[in-house]
C-alpha positions as CSV (number, residue, x, y, z in Angstrom):
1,X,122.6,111.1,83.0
2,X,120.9,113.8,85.0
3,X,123.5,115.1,87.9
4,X,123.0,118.0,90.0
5,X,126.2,118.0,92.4
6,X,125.9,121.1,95.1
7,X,129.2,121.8,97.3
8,X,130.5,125.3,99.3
9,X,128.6,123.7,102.7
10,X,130.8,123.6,105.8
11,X,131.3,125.7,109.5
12,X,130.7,129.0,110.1
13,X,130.4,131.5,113.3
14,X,127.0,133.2,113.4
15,X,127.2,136.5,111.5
16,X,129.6,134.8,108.2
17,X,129.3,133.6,105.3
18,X,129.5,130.9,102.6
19,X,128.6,130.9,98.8
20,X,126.9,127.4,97.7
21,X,126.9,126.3,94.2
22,X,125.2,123.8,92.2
23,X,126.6,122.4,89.1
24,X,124.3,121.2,86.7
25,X,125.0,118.3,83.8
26,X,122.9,116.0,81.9
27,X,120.3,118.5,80.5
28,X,119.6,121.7,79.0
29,X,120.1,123.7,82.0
30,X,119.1,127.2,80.5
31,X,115.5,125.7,79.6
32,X,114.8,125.4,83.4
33,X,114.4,127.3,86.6
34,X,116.3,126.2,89.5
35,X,115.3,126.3,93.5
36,X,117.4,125.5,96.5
37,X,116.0,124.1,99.3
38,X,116.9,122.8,102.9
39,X,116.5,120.5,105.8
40,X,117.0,121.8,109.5
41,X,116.8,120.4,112.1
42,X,113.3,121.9,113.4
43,X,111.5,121.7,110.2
44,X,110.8,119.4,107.1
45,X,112.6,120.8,104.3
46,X,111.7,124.0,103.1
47,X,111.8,126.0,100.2
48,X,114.7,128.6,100.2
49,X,115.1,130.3,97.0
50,X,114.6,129.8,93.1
51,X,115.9,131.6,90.0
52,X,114.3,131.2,86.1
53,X,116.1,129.7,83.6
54,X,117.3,132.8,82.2
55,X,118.2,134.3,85.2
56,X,116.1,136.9,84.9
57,X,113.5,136.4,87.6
58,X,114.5,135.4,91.5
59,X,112.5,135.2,94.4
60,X,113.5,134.0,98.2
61,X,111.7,133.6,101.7
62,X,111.4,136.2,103.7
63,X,113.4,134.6,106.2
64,X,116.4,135.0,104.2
65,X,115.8,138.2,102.2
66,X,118.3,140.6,102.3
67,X,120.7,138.3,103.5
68,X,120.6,135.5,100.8
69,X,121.3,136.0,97.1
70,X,120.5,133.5,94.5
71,X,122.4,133.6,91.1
72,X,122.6,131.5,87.9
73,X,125.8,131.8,85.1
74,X,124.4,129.1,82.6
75,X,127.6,129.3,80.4
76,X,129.0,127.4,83.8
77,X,125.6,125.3,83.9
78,X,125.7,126.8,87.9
79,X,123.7,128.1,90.3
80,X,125.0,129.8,93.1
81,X,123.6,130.6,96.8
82,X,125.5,133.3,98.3
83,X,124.6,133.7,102.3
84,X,125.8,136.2,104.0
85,X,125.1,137.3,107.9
86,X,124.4,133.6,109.0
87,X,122.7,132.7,111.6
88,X,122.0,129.5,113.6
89,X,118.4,128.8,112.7
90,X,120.5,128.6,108.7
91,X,122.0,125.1,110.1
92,X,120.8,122.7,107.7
93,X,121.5,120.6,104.4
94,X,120.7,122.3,101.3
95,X,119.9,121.0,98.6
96,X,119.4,122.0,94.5
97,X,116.6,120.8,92.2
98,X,115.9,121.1,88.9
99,X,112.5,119.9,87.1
100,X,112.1,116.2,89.2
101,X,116.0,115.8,90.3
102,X,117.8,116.9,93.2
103,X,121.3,117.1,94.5
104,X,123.0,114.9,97.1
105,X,123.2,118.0,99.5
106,X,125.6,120.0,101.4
107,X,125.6,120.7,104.8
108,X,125.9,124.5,106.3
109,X,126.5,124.5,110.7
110,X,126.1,128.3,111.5
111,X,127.5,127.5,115.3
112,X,129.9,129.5,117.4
C-alpha cells in the first residue's frame, strides 16, 4: 500500500523556520520525482517545489527561492522541505505527491 505521510507543520513567527518531511513507503521511491505542494488560504493549491528521483535535479517557485530548499535522502525513502525566513503569505497545508498519490498534509501558520 502506497503511503506518503508528511509531518514537521505547526506555528511560527514571521521571519522562522520549520523543515517538512515526507516519508515515502509502498513503492520504489528512487524511481520517482517528488513535488510538494500547498493550499493557502487565498489561492487553490499551488505548486511549491519538486526534486528527481535521484536527487539530482530541483527546481522551486520564485516565490520561495532563496528561502526554501527542497531535499531527498532515498536510503530514508524522504523528502525534506526546509523553509526558512517565513512569512505570512507561507500559511497553508502542504502537501507531498508522488506519481498519482498524495499525503494527508501538514499545516504551516507563519503568524505573529
Amino acid at each position: 500500500q502506497v503511503q506518503l505521510v508528511e509531518s514537521g507543520g505547526g506555528l511560527v513567527q514571521p521571519g522562522g523556520s520549520l523543515e517538512l518531511s515526507c516519508a515515502a513507503s509502498g513503492f520504489t521511491f528512487r524511481r520517482y520525482s517528488v513535488q510538494w505542494y500547498r493550499q493557502t488560504p487565498r489561492k487553490e493549491r499551488e505548486f511549491v517545489a519538486t526534486i528527481s528521483g535521484d536527487g539530482g535535479t530541483a527546481s522551486i517557485i520564485n516565490s520561495v527561492k532563496g528561502r526554501f530548499t527542497i531535499s531527498r535522502d532515498n536510503g530514508k525513502n524522504t523528502v525534506y522541505l526546509q523553509m526558512t525566513s517565513l512569512r505570512t503569505e507561507d500559511t497553508g497545508v502542504y502537501y507531498c505527491n508522488a506519481n498519482e498519490w498524495w499525503g494527508q498534509g501538514t499545516q504551516v501558520t507563519v503568524s505573529s
